[in-house]
N, C-alpha and C positions, 0 to 999 in steps of 0.2 A: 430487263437485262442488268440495270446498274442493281435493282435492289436486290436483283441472283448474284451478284455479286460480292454484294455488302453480307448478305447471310455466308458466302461460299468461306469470305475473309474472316466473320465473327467467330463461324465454327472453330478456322482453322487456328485463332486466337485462341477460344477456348481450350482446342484441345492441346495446344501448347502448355499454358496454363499448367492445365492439368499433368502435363508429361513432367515438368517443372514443378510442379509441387511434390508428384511422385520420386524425382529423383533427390528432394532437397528433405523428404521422409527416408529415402535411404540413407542417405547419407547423413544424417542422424543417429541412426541406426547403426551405422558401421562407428559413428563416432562414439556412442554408450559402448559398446561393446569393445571398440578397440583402447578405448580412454583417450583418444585423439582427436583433434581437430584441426589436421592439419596436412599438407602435402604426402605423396605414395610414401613417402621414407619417414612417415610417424610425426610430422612437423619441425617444426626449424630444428636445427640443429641445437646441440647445447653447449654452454662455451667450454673454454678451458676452463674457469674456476669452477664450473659444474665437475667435470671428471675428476678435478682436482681434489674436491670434496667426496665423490663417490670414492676415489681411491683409499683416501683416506679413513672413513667407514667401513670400507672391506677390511684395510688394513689393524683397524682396530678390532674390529669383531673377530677376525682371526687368530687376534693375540689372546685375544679371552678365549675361546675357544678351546685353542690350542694350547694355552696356557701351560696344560702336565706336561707335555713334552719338551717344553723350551730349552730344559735344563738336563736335555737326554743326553746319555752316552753318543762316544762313537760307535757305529756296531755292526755287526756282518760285513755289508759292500765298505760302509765307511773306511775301513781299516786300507784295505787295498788303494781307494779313491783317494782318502786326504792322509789318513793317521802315518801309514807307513809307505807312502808313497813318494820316495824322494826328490822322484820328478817334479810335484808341484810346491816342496820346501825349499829351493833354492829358484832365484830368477836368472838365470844361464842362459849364454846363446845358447850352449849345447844341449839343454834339457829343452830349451825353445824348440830348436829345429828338430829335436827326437818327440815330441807333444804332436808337431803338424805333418810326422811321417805316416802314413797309414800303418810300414811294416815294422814300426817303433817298438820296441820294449811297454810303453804310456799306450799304446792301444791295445795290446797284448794282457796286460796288468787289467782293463778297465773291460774290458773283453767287446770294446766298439771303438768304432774311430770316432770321437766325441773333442775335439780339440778346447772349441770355444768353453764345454764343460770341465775339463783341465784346467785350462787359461784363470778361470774363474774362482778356482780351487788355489791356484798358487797367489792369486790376490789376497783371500781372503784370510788363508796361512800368514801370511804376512802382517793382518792385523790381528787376527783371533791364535792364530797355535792350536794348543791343545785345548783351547776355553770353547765348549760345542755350543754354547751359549749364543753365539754371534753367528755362526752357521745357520743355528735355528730361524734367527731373526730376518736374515737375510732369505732363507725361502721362504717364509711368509710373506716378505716384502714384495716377491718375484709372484706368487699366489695369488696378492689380492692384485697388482697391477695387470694378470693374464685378467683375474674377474672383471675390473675396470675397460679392458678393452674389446673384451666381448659383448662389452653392454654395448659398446660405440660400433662393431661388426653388426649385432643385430639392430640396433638402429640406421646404420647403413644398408642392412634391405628391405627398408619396408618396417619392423616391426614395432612398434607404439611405445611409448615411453614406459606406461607401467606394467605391462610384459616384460620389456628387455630390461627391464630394473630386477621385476621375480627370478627372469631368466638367468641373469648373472648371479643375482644372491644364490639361487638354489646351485649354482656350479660353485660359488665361492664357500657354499655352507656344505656339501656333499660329502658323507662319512667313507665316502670310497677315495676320495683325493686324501685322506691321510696320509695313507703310503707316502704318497708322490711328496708328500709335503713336510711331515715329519720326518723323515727318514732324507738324512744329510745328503746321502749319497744318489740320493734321485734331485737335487739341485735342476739335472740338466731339463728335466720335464716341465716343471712352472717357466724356464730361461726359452725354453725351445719355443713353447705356443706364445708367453708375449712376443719374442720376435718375428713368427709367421702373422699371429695378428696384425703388428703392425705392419710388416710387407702387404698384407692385405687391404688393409685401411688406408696408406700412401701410394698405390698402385698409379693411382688417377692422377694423385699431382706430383709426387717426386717417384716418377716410376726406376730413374737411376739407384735410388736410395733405397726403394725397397726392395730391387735386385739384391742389391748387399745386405740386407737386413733376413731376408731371405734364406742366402749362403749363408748367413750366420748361423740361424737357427737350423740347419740341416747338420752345421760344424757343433752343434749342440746335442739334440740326437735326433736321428736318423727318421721316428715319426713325424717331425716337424715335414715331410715331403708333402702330406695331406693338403698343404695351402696351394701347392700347386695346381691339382687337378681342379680346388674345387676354383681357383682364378679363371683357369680356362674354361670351365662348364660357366664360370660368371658372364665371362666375356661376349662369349655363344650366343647364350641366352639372351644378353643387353644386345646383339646385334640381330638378333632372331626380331625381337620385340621391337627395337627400330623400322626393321624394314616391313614388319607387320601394321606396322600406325604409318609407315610411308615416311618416316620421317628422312632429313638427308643425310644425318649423320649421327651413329649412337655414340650413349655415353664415352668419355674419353677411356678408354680401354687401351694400352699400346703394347699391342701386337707383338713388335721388334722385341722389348723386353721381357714381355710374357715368351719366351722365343729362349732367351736369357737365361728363364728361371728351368725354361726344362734342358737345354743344355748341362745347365750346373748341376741341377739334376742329377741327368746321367753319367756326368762325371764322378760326381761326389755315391753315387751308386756304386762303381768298378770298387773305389776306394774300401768303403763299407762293405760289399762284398768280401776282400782279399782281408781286414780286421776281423771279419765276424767268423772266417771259417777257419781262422786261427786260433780261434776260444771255441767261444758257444755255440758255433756252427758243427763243433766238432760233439754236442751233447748227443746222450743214446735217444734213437727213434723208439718212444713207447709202444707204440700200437702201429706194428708192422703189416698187418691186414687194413690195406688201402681203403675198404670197407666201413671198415671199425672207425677209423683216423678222419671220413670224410663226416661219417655219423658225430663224431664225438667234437668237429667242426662248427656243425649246425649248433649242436647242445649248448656249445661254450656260447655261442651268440645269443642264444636265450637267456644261459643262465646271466650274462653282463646286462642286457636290458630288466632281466626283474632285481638283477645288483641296482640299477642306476632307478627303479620306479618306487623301490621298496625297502634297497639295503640290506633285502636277505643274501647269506653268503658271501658276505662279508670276508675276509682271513687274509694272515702274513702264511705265505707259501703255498699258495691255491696249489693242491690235486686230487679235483676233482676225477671219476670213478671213470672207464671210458664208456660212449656208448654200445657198447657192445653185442646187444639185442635190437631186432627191426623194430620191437617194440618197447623202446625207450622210454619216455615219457620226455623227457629232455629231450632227446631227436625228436619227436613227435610234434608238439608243441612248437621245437625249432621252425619246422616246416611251413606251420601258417602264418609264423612270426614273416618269415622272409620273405614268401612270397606276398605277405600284405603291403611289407615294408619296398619290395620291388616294381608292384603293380604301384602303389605309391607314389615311388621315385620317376619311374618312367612315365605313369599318367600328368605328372605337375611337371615335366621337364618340355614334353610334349604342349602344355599347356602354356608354356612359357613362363612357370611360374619359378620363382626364386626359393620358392620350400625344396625344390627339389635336391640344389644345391648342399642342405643340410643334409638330406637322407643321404647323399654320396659324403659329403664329408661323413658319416659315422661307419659309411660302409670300406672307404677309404682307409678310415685309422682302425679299422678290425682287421684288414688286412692281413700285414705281417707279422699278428702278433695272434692268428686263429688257430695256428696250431698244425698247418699246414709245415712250414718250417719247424723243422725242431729244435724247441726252447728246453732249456734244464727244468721250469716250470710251465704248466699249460696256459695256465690262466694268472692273474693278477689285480688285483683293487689298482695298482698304479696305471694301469692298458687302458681304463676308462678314463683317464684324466681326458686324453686326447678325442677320445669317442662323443663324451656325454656333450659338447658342445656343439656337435650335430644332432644328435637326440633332443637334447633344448630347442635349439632350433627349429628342428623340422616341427616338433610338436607346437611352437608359440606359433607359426605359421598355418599348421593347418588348424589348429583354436580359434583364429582369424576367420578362416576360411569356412567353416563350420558356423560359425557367430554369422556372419553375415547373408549365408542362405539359409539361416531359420530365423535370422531376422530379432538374436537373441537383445533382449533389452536391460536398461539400464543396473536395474533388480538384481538379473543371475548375473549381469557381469561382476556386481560389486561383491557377492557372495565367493564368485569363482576368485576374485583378488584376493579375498577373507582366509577361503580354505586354502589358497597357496602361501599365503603367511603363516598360517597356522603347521602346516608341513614344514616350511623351511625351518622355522622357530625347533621341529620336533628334531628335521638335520642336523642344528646345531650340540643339540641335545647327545643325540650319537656320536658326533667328534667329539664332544670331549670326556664321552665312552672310550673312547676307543684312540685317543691321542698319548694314554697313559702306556701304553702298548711300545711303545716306541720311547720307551727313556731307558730300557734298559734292552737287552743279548737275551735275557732268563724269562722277564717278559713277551718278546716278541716268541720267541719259541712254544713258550706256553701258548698263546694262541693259536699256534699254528699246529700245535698239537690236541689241542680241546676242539678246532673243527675238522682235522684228518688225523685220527690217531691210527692211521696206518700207514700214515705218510713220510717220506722222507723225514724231514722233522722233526715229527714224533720219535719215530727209530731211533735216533742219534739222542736225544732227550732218553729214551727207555734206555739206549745202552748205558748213557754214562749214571742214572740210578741204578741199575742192576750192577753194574763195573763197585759202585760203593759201596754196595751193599756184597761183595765178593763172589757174585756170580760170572763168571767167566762166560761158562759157559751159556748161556741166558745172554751174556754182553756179545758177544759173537753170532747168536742169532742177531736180535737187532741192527748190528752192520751187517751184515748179510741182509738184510729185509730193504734197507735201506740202502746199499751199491744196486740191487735189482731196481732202486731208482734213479739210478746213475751219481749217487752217491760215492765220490773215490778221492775224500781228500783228508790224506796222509797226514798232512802239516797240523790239519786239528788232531788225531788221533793222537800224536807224535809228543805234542804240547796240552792236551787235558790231562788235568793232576789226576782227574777223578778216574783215569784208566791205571796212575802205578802201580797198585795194588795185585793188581792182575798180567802185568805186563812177560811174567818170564811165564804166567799159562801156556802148555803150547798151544791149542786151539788158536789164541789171542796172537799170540807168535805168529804162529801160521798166518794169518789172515794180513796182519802186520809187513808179512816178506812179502805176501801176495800181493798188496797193494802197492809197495816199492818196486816189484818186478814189472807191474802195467806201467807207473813210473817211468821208468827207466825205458821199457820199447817206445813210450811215447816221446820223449824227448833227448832219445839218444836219435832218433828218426828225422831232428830238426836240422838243416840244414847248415843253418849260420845262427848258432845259440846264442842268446844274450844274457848278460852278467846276472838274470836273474834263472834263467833255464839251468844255467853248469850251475847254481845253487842247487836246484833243485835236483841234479841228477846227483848231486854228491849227499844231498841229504839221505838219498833213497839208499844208495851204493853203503853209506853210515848204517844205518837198518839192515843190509845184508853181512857187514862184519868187512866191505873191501874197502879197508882205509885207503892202500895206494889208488885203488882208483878215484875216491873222494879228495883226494888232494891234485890228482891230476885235474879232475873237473876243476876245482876251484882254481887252479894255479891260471887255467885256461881264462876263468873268466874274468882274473885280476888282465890276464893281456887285452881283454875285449877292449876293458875300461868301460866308466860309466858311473854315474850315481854315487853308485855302493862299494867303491871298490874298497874304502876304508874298511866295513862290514868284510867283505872278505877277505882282505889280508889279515883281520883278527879271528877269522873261520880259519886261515891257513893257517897261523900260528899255534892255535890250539889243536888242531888235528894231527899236529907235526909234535906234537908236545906228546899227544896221546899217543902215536907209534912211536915215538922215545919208551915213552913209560911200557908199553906193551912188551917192546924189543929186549930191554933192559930184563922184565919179567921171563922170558923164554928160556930152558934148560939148555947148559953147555953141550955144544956135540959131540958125542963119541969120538973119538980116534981111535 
């Protein structure tokens, strides 16, 4: 009996042993492959003067990078956002409290309710002016600090040090965030996701603080909402995973505040609604066959993940073609993109895994920017800023996961680190391709004309060459090709030199009244107009030959008061000058 006993104990020794050697071979294993040796969340943490250093690397290599653009114009949005925007050149209560109105003039002007990105603008006005030099600098600055704390997000779930090191660079080196970065007036996009990061990352221990950090970043822009969903799918899941191990209580998660962040939410929702459909809410729906519009949905979601794998399709003023056939290739393709990416997301959320979280944050931030709502443009390289850090994500996660059920070894892991250096290195390479884009108006159009020359864009580029080169007629196509893509702003036609030549053509005439008469029903239809709308209906009313009513408009918007009323008392002086001079001109009347 005793010595059936002594064997029954040896065995069950042995095959201990053995269970224990087996798991201390995995875990080996998961350690080569992940480059970790250390706890589920990639090993110790790293300190501050680790990030401190990481920031600073990001920050340098962005500057070389980006280097051709530093010294770029202001240009396009710029001009509205900081150059001519007098709300953020003076610091006023009253330009204060018109910045944090939703139904303000400053959100009107910037066509979102974006306070925080305002706020930021009248700071910077303050030290820089007219010098775009220091604008530049300062989204750089906001650039690498988002890269920096995504490294600390993905090392917060789980993922190994030198993954979430690839992972950040490859977002911080990514030739699709030029846009967002180069381009002054997108400020709010690098401003927006470090501050969801960090609501993200403070959640646990100052959950008050990054309630506010939170609401900042939504007062920044309005995709920053993505941090939300993907908290509460965090939350979920850490308390899934507790009560699945039995434990008594999960991670510090608070509820109340998480409670906080969708409330604000939905408030700051109403707001951004009633701002969005006072501008760019109000752009033409392209593709009116609900059909076409759902197909050309899908497309766009492919064409953005082979933008973010490969950097084809690339361009300033994406418009792309719609999908218009069942048999698209872009819809087609779309189809096993999403349902891979879906079966995905729900398989690993089910699973209780935290990759899953990233597939919803990239499917979150495609959301309201897929085309479903209609935007003046379909697509954009700036839409991916917010995207590819779930695509990062999800991908270094299921890498992980994959690595560890083939049991991959030391060897392919250090190869796979190789060939991902060697890609980012090639990133970088394309930014500063493509950074020269963005220093000047003539540049960035030429691109957006060499990858859609049929596009808005382009059209406006062919009219004003045809316009100097004295084609009228040839110039009036082109705006016309170009209003059919919602194309209708008068203020450029009105102020390019390169159209005087042609301007008493009647063709060019005609097109000219035409555009001032949309004009005019659209903003003679506003309710309670502000000192920048009675401009604009007077400039149109100008263009029709009705000076009294262009002095009634403006005299109106001298009473609003505001900003400009300077600008427009030297509007009314000179209009009132010109019906002198006209009246003066007129023949005596018969008696």
């Amino acid at each position: 009996m005793a010595s059936g006993r002594s064997k029954s104990r040896a065995k069950d020794g042995a095959r201990a042993d053995i269970e224990k050697a087996n798991a201390g071979k995995k875990a080996n294993a998961r350690r080569q492959t992940t480059g970790n040796s250390g706890d589920a969340s990639g090993g110790e943490s790293e300190s501050v003067g680790f990030h401190a250093l990481l920031f600073l690397a990001f920050f340098a290599a962005c500057l070389f990078t980006y280097q051709p653009a530093i010294h770029g114009d202001f240009i396009s949005d710029d001009e509205h956002y900081v150059l001519n925007n007098a709300y953020v050149h003076d610091v006023t209560v009253d330009n204060l409290v018109a910045i944090f109105d939703p139904a303000g003039t400053p959100a009107k002007l910037v066509e979102n309710y974006a306070p925080i990105h305002l706020l930021m603008y009248m700071v910077e006005w303050q030290f820089f002016e007219r010098d775009t030099t220091g604008y530049h600098v300062v989204n750089l600055f906001f650039h690498a600090l988002a890269s920096m704390l995504l490294f600390a997000v993905f090392r917060g779930s789980g993922i190994a040090r030198t993954p979430a090191l690839l992972g950040s660079a490859f977002f911080a080196l990514h030739p699709a965030n030029v846009e967002a970065v180069a381009w002054i007036s997108q400020l709010k996009t690098p401003t927006a996701l470090c501050l969801s990061l960090c609501a993200l990352i403070l959640h646990r221990t100052r959950p008050a603080f990054a309630a506010l950090l939170f609401a900042l970043s939504l007062f920044a822009k309005p995709t920053a909402a993505v941090a939300a969903f993907v908290l509460i799918a965090w939350a979920w899941l850490e308390r899934s995973r507790a009560a699945s191990a039995e434990r008594e209580s999960a991670p510090a998660f608070h509820w109340g505040w998480i409670g906080a962040w969708g409330l604000g939410l939905v408030l700051f929702a109403f707001a951004e609604f009633w701002a969005f459909n006072q501008t760019a809410g109000q752009a033409p729906v392209f593709y009116e066959d609900t059909l076409v519009r759902l197909r050309t949905v899908c497309a766009v979601s492919l064409r953005y993940v082979v933008m973010a794998l490969t950097t084809y399709g690339l361009s300033v003023f994406q418009e792309p073609p719609a999908a218009a056939s069942w048999f698209d290739p872009w819809w087609l393709g779309s189809l096993v993109l999403l349902v891979l990416l879906a079966w995905r997301m729900c398989e690993r959320f089910f699973a209780q895994d935290l990759e899953s979280l990233y597939w919803l944050w990239a499917a979150v931030s495609f959301a309201p920017i897929c085309g479903i709502i209609p935007l003046p443009f379909p697509m954009a390289d700036r839409y991916l800023y917010f995207i590819l850090p779930g695509l990062i994500g999800g991908a270094l996660l299921a890498g992980r996961s994959f690595a560890s059920r083939f049991e991959v070894g030391a060897v392919a892991y250090k190869v796979a680190v190789g060939l991902a250096v060697v890609w980012i290195a090639l990133l970088a390479f394309r930014v500063q391709q493509r950074a020269p884009i963005w220093r000047t108006a003539y540049a960035m159009m030429g691109d957006a004309e060499a990858h859609y020359p049929q596009g808005m864009a382009a059209q406006t580029r062919i009219a004003r060459r045809l316009a100097l080169a004295g084609d009228a007629e040839g110039t009036v196509r082109a705006l016309e090709a170009a209003r059919e893509r919602g194309y209708n702003r008068l203020d450029h036609i009105l102020n390019e030199t390169a159209y005087n030549s042609i301007r008493s053509h009647p063709s060019f005439a005609a097109l000219v009244d035409d555009l001032a008469r949309e004009w005019i029903d659209r903003y003679e239809a506003i309710e309670a107009p502000d000192q920048h709308e009675y401009r604009v209906m007077a400039q149109a009313y100008i263009v029709l030959d009705d000076l009294e009513t262009a002095i009634e408009r403006i005299r109106s918007g001298v009473a609003v008061g505001g900003p400009i009323t300077a600008e427009l008392e030297a509007d009314l002086e000179a209009l009132l000058r010109s019906q002198r001079i006209r009246n003066s001109k007129l023949p005596p009347l018969n008696r």
